[in-house]
TILUMGU-724399 format. One record per atom (N, C-alpha, C): residue in three letters; x, y, z. Coordinates in steps of 0.1 Angstrom, whole numbers, plus 5000, padded with zeros to 4 digits. Example, Ala and Ser with C-alpha at 12.3 -4.5 7.8 and 13.67 -1.06 7.14 Angstrom:
<nodes>
ALA513249435078 ALA512349555078 ALA513249675078 SER512849785071 SER513749895071 SER512950005079 
</nodes>
This chain:
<nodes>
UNK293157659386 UNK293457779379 UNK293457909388 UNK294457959388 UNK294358119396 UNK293758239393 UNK292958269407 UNK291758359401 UNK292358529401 UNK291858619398 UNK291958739389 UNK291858799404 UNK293258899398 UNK293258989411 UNK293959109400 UNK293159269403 UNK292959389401 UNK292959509411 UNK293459629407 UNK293859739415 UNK292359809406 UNK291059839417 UNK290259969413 UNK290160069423 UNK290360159416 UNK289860339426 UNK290860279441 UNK292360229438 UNK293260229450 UNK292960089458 UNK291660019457 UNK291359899462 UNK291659749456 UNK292359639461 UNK292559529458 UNK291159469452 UNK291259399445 UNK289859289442 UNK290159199432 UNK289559069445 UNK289958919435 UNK288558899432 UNK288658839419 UNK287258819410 UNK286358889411 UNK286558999411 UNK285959119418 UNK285259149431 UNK286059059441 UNK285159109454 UNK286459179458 UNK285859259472 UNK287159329480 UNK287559209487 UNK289259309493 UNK289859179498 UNK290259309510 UNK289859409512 UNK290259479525 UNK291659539522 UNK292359489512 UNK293559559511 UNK293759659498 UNK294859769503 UNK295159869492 UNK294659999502 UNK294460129495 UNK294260259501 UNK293160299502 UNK293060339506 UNK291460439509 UNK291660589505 UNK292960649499 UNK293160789502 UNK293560809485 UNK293260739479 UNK293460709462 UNK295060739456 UNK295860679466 UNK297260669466 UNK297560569449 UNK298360589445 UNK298660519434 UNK299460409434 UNK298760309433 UNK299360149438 UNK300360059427 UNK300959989430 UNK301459869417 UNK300859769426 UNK300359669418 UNK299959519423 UNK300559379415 UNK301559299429 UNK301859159420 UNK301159049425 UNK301258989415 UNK300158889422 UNK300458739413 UNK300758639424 UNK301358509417 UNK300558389425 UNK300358309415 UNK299458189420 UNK299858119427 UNK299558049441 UNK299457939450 UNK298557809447 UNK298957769459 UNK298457639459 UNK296757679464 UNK296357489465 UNK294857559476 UNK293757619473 UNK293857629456 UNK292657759450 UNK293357929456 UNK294457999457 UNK294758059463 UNK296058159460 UNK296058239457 UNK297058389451 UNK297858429462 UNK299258439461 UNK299858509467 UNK299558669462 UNK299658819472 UNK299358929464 UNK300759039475 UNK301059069470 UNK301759289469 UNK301259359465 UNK300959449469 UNK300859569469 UNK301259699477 UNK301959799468 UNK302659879472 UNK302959989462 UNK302960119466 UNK303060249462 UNK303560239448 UNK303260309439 UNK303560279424 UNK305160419424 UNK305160489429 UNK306360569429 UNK307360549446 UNK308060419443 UNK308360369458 UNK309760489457 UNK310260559450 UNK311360609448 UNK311160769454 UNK309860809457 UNK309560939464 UNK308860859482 UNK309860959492 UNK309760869501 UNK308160909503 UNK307661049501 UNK306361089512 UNK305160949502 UNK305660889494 UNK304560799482 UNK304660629492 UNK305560639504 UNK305860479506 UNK304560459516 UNK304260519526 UNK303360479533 UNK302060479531 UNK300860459539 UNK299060439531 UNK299160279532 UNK300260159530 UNK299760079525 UNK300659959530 UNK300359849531 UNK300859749538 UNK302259659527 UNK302959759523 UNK303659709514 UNK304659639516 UNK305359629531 UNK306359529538 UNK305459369539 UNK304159349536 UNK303559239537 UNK303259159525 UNK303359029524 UNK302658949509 UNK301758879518 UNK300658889511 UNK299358769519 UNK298958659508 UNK298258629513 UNK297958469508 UNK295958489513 UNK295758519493 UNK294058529496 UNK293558439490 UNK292658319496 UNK291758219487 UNK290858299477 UNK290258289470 UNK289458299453 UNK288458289459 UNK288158189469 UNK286758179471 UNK286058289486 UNK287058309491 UNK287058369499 UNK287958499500 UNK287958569495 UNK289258719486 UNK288858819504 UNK288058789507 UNK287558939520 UNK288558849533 UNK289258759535 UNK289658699547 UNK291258699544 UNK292258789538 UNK293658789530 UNK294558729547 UNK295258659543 UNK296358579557 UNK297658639553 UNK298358639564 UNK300058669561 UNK300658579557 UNK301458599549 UNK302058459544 UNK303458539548 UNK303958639544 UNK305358679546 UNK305458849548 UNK306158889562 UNK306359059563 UNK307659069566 UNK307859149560 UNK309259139559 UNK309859329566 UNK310159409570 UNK310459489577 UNK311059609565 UNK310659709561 UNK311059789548 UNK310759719535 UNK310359619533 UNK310559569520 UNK308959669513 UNK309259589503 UNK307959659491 UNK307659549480 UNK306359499486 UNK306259349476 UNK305059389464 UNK304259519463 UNK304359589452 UNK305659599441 UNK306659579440 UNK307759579433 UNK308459419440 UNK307859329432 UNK308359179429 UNK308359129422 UNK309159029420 UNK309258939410 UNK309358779411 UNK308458649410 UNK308558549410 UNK309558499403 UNK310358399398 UNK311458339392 UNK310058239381 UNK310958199371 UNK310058109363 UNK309757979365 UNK310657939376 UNK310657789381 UNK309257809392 UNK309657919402 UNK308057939413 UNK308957899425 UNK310357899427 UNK310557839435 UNK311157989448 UNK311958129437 UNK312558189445 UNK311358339438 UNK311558449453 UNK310658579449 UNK312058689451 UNK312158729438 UNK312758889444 UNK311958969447 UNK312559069458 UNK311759199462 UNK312359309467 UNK312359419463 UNK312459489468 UNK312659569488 UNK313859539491 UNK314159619507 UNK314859769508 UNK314259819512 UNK314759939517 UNK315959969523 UNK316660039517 UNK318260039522 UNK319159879522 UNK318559829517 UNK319259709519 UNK319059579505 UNK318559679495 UNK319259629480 UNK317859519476 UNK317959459463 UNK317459309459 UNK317459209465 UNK316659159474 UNK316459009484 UNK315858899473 UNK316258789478 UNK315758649470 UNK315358569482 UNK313658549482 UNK313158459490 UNK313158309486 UNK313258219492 UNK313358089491 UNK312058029489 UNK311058019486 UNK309957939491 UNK310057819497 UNK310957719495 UNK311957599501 UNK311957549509 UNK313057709516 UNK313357709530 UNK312857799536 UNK312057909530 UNK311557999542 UNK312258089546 UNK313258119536 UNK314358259542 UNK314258329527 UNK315358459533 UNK315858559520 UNK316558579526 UNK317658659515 UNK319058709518 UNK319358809507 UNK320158879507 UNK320558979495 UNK320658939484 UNK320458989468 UNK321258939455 UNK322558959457 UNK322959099460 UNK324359109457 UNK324159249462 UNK326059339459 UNK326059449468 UNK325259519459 UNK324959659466 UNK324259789459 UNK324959879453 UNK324559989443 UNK325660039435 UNK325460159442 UNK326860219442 UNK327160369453 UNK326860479438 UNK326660569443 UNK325960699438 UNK326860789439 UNK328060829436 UNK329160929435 UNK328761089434 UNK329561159439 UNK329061279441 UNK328061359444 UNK327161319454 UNK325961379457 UNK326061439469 UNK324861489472 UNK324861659478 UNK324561579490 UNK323961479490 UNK323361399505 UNK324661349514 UNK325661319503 UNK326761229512 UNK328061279521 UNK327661239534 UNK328761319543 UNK330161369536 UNK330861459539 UNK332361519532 UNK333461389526 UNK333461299540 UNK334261219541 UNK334061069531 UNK332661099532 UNK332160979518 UNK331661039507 UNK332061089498 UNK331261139489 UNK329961079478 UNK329760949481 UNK328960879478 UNK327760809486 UNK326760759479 UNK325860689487 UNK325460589484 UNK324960509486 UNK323960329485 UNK323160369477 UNK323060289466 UNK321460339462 UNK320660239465 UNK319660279462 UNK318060199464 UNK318560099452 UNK317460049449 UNK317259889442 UNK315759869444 UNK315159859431 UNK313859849427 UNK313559709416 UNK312959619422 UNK312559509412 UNK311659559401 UNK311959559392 UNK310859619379 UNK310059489371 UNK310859389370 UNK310659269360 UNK311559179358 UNK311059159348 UNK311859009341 UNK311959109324 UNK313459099320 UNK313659119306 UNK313858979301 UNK313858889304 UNK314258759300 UNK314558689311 UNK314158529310 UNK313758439322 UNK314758449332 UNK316058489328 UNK317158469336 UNK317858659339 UNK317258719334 UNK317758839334 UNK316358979343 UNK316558989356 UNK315559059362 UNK316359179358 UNK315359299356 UNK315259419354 UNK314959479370 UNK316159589375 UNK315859649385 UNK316259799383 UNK315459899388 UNK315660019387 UNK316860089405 UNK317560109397 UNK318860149412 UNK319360329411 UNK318760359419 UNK319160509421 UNK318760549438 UNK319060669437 UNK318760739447 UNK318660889450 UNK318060959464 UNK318061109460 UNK319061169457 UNK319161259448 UNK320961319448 UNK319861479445 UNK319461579449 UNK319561739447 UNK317961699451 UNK316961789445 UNK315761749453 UNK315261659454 UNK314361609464 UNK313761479468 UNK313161459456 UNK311861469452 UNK311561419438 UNK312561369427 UNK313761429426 UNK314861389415 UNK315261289423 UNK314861129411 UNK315460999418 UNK316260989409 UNK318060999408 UNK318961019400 UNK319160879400 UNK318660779388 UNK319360649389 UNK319160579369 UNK319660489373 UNK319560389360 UNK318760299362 UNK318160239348 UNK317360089347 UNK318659979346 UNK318759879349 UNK320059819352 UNK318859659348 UNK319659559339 UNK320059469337 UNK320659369348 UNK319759239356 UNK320559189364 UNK320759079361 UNK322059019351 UNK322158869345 UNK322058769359 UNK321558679360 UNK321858589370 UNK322158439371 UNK323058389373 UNK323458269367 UNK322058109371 UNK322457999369 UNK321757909371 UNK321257889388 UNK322257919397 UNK322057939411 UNK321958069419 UNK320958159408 UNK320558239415 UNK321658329418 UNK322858349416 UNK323458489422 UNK323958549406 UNK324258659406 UNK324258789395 UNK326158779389 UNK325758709377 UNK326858749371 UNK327358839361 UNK326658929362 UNK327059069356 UNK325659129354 UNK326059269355 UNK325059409355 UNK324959509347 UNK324159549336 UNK324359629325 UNK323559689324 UNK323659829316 UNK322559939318 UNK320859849308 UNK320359889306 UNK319059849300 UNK318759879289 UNK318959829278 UNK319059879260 UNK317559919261 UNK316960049266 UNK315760079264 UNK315260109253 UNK314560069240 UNK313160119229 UNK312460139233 UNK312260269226 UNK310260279229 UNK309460259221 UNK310060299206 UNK309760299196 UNK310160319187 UNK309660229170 UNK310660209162 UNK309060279151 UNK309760329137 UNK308960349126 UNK309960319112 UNK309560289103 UNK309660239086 UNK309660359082 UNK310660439076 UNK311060539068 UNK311360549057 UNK311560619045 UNK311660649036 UNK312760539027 UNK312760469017 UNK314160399011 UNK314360299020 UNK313560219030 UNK314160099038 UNK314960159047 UNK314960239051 UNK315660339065 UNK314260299082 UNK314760209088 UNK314160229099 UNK314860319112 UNK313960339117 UNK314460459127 UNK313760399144 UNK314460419150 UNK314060399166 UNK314560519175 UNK313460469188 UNK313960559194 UNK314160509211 UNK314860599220 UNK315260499231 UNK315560589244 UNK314660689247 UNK313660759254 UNK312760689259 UNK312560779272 UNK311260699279 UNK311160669294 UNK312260629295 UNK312460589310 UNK312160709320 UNK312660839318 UNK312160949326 UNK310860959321 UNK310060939317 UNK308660979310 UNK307960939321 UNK308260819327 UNK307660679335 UNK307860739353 UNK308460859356 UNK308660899368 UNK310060799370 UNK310560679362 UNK311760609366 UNK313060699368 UNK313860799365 UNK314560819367 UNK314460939365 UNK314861089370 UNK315061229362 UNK316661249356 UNK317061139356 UNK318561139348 UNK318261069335 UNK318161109326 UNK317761019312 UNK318760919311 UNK318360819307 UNK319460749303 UNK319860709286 UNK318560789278 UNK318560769261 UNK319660899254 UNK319260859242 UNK320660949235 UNK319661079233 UNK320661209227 UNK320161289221 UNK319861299207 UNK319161209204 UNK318261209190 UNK317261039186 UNK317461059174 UNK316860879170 UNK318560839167 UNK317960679163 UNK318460569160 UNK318160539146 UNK319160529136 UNK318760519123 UNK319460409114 UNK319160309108 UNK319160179101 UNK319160169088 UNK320260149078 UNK319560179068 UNK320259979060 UNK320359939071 UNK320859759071 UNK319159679073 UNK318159759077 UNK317159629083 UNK317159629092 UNK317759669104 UNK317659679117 UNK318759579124 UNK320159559114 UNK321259459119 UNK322159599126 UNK322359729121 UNK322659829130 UNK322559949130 UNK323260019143 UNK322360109145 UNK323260259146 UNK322560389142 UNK324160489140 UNK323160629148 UNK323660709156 UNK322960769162 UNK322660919153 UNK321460969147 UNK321561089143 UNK320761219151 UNK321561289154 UNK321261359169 UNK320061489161 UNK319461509171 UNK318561659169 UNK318961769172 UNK318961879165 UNK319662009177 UNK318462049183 UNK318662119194 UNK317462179202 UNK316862069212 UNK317461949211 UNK316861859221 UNK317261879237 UNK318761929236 UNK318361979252 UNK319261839260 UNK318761809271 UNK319261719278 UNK317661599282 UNK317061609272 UNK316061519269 UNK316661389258 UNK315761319263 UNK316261169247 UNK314261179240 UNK314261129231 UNK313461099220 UNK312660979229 UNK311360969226 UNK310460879235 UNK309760809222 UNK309760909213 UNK308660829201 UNK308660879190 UNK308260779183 UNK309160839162 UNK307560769154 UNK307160889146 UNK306260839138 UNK307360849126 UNK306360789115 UNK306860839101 UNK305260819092 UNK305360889084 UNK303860899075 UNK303960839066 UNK302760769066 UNK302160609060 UNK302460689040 UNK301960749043 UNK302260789025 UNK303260839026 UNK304060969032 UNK305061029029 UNK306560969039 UNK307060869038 UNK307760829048 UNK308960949053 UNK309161009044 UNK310261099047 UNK309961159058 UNK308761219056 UNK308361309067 UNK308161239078 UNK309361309092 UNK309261209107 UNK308961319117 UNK307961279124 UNK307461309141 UNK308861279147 UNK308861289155 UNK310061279172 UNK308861379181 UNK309261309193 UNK308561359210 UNK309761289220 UNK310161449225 UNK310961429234 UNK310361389250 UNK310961329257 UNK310461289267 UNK310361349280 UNK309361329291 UNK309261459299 UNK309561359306 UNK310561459315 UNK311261419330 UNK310861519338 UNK310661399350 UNK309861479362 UNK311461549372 UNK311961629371 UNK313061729378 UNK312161779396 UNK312361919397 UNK312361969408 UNK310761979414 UNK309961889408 UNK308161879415 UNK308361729407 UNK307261679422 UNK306961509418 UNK305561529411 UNK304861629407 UNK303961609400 UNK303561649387 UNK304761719381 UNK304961799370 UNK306561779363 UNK306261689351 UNK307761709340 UNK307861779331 UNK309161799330 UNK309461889318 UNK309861849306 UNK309161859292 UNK309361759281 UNK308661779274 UNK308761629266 UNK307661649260 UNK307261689246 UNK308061779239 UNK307661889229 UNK307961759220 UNK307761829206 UNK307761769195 UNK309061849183 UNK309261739178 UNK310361779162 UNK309761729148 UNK310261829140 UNK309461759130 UNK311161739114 UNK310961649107 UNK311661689095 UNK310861659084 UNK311061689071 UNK310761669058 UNK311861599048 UNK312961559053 UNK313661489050 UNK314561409055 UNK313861299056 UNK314561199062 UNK315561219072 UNK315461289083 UNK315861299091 UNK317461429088 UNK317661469079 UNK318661539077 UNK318461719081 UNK317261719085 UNK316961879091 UNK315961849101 UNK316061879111 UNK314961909119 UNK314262049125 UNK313462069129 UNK312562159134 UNK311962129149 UNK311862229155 UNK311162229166 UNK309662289165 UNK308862219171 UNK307062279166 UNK306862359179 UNK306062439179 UNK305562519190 UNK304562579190 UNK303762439194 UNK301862499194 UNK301462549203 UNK302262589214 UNK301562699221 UNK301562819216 UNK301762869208 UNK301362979200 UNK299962979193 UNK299062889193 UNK298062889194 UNK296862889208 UNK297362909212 UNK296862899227 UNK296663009236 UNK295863099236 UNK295663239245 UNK295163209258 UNK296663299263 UNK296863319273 UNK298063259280 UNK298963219272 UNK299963179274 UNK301363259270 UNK302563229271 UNK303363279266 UNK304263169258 UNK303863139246 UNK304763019236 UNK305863049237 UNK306863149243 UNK308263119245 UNK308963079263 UNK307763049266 UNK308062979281 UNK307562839281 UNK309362809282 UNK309262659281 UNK308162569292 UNK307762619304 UNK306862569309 UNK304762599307 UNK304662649294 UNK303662689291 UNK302662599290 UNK303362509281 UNK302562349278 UNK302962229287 UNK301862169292 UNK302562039300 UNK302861939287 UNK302961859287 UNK303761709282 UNK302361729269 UNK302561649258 UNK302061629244 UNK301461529240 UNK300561479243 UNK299861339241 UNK299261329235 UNK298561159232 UNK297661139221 UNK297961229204 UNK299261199205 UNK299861209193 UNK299661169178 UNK299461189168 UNK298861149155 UNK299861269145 UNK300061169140 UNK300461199124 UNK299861169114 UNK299461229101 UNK298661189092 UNK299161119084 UNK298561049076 UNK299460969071 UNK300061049053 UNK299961159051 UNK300561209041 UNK302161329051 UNK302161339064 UNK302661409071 UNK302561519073 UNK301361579071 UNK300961719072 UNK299861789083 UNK299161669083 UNK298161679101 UNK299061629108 UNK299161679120 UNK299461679134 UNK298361719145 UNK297961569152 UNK297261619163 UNK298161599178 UNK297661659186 UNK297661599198 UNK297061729211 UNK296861659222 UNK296361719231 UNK297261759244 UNK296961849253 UNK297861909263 UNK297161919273 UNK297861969285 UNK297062029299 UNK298062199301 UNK297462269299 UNK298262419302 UNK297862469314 UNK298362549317 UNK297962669332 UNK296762729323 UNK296062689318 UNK294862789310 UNK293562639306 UNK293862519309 UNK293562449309 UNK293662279299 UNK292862229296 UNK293162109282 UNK293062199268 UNK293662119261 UNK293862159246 UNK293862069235 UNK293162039224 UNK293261979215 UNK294062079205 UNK295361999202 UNK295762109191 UNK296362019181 UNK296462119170 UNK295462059154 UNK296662139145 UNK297562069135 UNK298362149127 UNK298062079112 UNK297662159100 UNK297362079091 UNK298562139079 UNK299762169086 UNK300462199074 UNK302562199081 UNK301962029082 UNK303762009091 UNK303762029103 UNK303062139113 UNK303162239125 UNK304062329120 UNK303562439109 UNK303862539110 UNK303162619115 UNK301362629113 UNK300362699118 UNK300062599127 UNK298862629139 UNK298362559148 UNK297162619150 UNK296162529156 UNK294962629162 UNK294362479174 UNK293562579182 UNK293662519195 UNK291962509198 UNK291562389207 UNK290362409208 UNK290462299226 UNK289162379234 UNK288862359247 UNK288462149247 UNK290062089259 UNK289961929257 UNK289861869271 UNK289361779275 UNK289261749286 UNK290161669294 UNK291761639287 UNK292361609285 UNK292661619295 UNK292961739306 UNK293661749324 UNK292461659327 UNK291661639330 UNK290561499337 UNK291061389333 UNK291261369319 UNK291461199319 UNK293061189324 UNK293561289327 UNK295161239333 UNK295961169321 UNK296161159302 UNK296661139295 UNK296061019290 UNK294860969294 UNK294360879290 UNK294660809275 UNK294660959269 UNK294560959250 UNK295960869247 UNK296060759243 UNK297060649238 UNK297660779229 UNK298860719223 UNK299860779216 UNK299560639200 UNK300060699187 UNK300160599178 UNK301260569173 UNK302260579184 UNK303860549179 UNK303860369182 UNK304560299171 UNK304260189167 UNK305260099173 UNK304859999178 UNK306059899187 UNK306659829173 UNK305859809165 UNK306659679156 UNK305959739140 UNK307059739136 UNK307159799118 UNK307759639111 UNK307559679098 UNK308259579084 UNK308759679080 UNK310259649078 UNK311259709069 UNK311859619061 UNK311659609049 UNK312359499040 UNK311759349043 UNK312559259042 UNK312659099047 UNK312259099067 UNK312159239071 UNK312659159084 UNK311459269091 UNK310959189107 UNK309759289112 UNK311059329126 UNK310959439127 UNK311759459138 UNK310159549147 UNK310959499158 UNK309959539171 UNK310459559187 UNK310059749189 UNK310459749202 UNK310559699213 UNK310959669221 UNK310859619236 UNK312159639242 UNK311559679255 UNK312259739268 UNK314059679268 UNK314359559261 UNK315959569260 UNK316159529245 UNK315859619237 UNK316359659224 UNK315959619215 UNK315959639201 UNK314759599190 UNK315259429186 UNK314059399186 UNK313559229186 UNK313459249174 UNK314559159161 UNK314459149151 UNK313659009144 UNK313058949138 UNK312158889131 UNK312758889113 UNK312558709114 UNK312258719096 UNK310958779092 UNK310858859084 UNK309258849080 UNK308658709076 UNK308958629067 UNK308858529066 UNK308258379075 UNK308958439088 UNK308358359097 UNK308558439112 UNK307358509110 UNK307358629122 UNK307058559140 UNK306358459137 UNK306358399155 UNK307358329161 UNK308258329152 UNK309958259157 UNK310258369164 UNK311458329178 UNK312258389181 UNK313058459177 UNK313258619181 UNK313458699172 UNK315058719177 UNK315658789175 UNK317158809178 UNK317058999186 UNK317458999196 UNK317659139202 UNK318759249201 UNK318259329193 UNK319359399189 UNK319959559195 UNK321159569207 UNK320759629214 UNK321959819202 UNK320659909205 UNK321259979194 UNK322860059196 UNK323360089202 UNK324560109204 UNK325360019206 UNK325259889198 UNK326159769195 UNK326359709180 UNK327259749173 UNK327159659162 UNK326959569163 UNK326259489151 UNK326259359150 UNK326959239139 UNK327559189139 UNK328159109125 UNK327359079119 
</nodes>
């Protein structure tokens, strides 16, 4: 059985001893980690934002080692590979091939076999950017292993710089791959974040998010929710005004009053890698046919509530369940904030949160999986997973929302 390997305070640890590897300078890591033979883990680790170049170095992330369980402080090379980033990998379900992540040089597929790698396939060019000589107006992009959306389908994030360095201008991309391993088609990523049960059997989703995650500062979601009034068989877009060039990240609706719906737009990290812009909230009272914009920094002295950069991002979000409290917490240029609306967010009042220390800690209560009618539909990363209610641990059917369905 393969023993437990964890990222603490920047440092590697199998079964919780150290293993020597990871940062010392509290760099922000991703860690993969896949079982061997021998009593013994294969491990990556590498920069959690590999898409900002000053974030790639600190850490041995062109390397995968091979650390025994019983001995985690003695980690061996098993494979280095020159630019790559084995923090951003992915095993295959058989164990037999690794994708990973290379630098300028796209998706590689390791062999375990034979002991080589070689490319998936070509890289997608980036058209009209500021970086690309006159005579090319395009560029290569990067290629980022993110996961598995399904056993046969790896998820990779492909972009690259186009206007300031922090702005990684790209898409989450879909990489189908046939039975031998090479890519027979490539599609954007039916992202959900989240879905809620509204008023009359109306479910509503939302499909925001991906910029939230530092993944891309180009959104790739719509301008508004996603609204159902079939069960979740399809999906028709009803847009917000005032949303801006943000997409929707998360949709409550109130447990007593379903009409009444939350929306939180999503903050995208633009021209600073450590500050996005987003975030805010919408509110309606009728099923989605008027919306409002809330603006609780008007409770908050010392600020100016009509500067859009007043409030950072809106977390730890709560809706009451008659729709009339609204919590949630902030970090301002004046410090954390708990702020409190007990009437829709028309009034607000604000009280001292510690909320900049825990870095967003406070979970959000936007709901992955609702019952609407006969059927449980439920978020995930390529489009809402439909379910009989009836018999909810069956395979569910994925429903990607800007597709009808028969």
């Amino acid at each position: 059985m393969a023993c437990e390997a964890r990222l603490e305070a920047g440092r590697v640890l199998v079964e919780g001893r150290p293993t020597g590897l990871g940062s010392e300078d509290g760099q922000a890591l991703r860690l993969r980690a896949y079982p061997w033979f021998e009593g013994s883990i294969l491990l990556g680790v590498g920069s959690l934002y590999p898409w900002l170049s000053w974030e790639r170095g600190g850490v041995e992330a062109d390397t995968l080692w091979r650390v025994f369980c019983d001995a985690p402080g003695q980690p061996e090379l098993f494979l280095r590979v020159e630019g790559a980033n084995f923090g951003w990998s992915e095993r295959s379900a058989d164990g037999r091939s690794l994708y990973f992540t290379l630098v300028a040089a796209g998706v590689q597929r390791y062999d375990f076999g034979r002991g080589d790698f070689g490319p998936l396939g070509l890289q997608r060019d980036i058209d009209q950017c500021w970086m690309a000589e006159p005579q090319d107006p395009s560029v290569r992009a990067e290629e980022v292993v993110a996961g598995w959306v399904r056993e046969d389908e790896l998820l990779v994030y492909s972009g690259g710089p186009c206007g300031f360095e922090a702005s990684w201008e790209g898409v989450a991309e879909v990489f189908e791959l046939s039975p031998v391993c090479e890519i027979e088609a490539r599609r954007p990523l039916a992202h959900v974040g989240s879905v809620a049960a509204g008023a009359g059997g109306v479910a509503w989703a939302s499909d925001g998010g991906l910029c939230s995650e530092g993944v891309t500062a180009v959104h790739a979601g719509s301008p508004g929710l996603w609204r159902s009034v079939d069960q979740g068989q399809r999906w028709s877009l009803v847009e917000i005004p005032g949303l801006g060039t943000r997409a929707i990240d998360a949709v409550w609706a109130a447990l007593d009053a379903p009409e009444r719906l939350l929306a939180r737009s999503e903050c995208c990290f633009e021209d600073a890698a450590d500050y996005c812009l987003g975030g805010k909230l919408f509110y309606s009272e009728d099923s989605g046919e008027r919306w409002t914009a809330l603006n609780p920094a008007v409770a908050v002295a010392g600020v100016d509530p009509n500067d859009p950069w007043a409030l950072g991002p809106l977390v730890g979000v709560r809706l009451g369940p008659k729709g009339e409290i609204i919590e949630a917490e902030t970090c301002s240029i004046e410090g954390g904030f708990a702020l409190r609306s007990d009437d829709g967010g028309r009034h607000w009042r604000a009280q001292p949160s510690s909320v900049c220390e825990r870095r967003g800690a406070a979970g959000d209560g936007a709901l992955q999986r609702v019952r609407v009618g006969a059927w449980i539909l439920e978020a995930s990363p390529d489009g809402v997973v439909r379910r009989s209610a009836s018999n909810p641990e069956a395979a569910g059917v994925s429903v990607h929302l800007d597709r009808a369905q028969p």
